[in-house]
N, C-alpha and C positions, 0 to 999 in steps of 0.2 A: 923131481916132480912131486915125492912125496911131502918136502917141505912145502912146496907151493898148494900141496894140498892140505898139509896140516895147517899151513898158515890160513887157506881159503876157509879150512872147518873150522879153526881158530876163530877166523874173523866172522865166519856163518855162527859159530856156539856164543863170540860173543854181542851178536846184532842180536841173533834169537835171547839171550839173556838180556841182554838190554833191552829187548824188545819188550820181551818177558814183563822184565822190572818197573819197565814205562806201565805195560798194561795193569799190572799188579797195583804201580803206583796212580794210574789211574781210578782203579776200580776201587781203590782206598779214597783217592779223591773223591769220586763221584759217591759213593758210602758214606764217606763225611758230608759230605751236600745234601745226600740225600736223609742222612740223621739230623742235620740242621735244618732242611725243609721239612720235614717230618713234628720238628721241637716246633719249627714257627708257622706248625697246622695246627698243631696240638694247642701252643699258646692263642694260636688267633681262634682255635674253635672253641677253649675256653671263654677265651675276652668275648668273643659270641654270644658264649651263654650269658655270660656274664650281664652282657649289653641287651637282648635277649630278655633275661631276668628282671632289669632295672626296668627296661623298656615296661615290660609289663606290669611293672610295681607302679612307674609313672603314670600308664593308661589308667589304673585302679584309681589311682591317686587322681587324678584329672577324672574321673568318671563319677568320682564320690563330688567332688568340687562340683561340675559341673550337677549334680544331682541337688547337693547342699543348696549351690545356684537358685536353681528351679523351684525350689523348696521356700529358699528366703524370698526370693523375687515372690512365689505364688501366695507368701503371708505377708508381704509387704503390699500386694495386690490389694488382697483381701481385707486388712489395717486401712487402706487408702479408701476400698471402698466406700469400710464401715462409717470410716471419718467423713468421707464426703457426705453420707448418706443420713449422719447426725446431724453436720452442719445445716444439712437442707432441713430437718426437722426442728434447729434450733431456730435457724433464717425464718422460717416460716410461724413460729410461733413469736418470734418477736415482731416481726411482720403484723401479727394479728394482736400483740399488746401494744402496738403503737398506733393501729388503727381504734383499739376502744379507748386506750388512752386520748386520743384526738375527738373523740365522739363526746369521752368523758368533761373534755377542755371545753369544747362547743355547747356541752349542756348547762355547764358551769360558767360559762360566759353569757347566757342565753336567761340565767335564774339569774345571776348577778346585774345584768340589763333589767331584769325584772324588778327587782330586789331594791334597785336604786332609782326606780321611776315610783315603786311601792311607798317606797322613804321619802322620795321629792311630793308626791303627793299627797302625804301624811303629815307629809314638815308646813305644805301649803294649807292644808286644812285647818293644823294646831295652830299656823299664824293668824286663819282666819277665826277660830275660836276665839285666842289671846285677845285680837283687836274687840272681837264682839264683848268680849268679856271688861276689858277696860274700857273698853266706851260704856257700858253699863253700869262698873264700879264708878267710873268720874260723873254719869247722870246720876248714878243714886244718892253719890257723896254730894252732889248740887242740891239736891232733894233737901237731905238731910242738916245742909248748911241753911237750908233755905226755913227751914222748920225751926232750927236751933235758934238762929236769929229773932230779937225781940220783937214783939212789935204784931205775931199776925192775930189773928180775929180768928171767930168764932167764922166767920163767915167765911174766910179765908180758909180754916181746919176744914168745912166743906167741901170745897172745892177741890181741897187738896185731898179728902178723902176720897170721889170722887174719880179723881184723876191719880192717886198715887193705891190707893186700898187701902188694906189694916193698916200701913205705920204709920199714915195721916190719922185716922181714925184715933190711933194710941196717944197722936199728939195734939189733937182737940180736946182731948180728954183734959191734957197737960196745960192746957189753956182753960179750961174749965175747970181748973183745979184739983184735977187728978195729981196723984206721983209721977214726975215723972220717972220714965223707963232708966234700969241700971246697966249701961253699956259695958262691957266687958272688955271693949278694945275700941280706940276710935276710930271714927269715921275712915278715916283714909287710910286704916291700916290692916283692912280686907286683904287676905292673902284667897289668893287662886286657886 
């Protein structure tokens, strides 16, 4: 019996050692796991920070952008305004040189209708001079053909004093044996 029992505690000392060895190798296992769980908290609670870190680096960075944003947009605003707010002050004054300009075109077209009804009527008067003036030079030159001619009388230089004035008078004279007059240019060549 006592083998059956050495053999029994044999086989009890080596279940309990095996047992042992399992639990030991377990606890080594589960140690190792849990030293590897522990490195991949460690690592994930860095990469955390890490991510964490950037994150907040990114907000900044997107916070400035966004602010930069706000900033250009509010002076691109303000640039859009000003230019709107010139063009309409440019608009407006060419507006208003386009209007004296047109006024100026109407006054000038207005003196120019004047200007040439002034001339037409000036040109119509000078032609009525012209003709009064050459129908007098060709009566006077008739006159003076008429005297020149031989032949009149005493009685004739009367008449024609009479009806003509002094330069009858001057030419009764010429008949009556005066000098006659020293003409400086002939008859028909009265300039206007």
């Amino acid at each position: 019996m006592r083998v059956l029992v050495s053999q029994g505690g044999w086989r009890a000392d080596v279940e309990a050692k095996s047992t042992h060895r399992r639990t030991v190798l377990e606890k080594e296992l589960l140690q190792d796991h849990l030293a590897l769980r522990r490195d991949e908290a460690r690592r994930a609670k860095a990469s955390e920070e890490q991510l964490r870190q950037r994150l907040q680096v990114l907000e900044a960075e997107l916070e400035e952008a966004r602010s930069e944003g706000k900033a250009i947009y509010a002076e691109m605003s303000r640039q859009c305004r000003a230019l709107q707010k010139e063009m309409e002050i440019h608009s407006r004054k060419l507006e208003e040189e386009v209007t004296g300009l047109r006024e100026q075109l109407e006054t000038c077209q207005r003196e120019a209708e004047a200007a040439q009804q002034e001339a037409e009527r000036a040109l119509g008067e000078r032609d009525q001079t012209l003709a009064k003036l050459r129908a007098h030079v060709a009566h006077m030159e008739a006159k003076y053909e008429e005297i020149l001619h031989p032949g009149p009388t005493l009685g004739q230089a009367e008449s024609c004093q009479a009806s003509v004035g002094r330069g009858c008078a001057e030419t009764s004279r010429q008949v009556q044996g005066a000098a006659p007059p020293v003409w400086t240019q002939p008859p028909g060549f009265l300039k206007l």
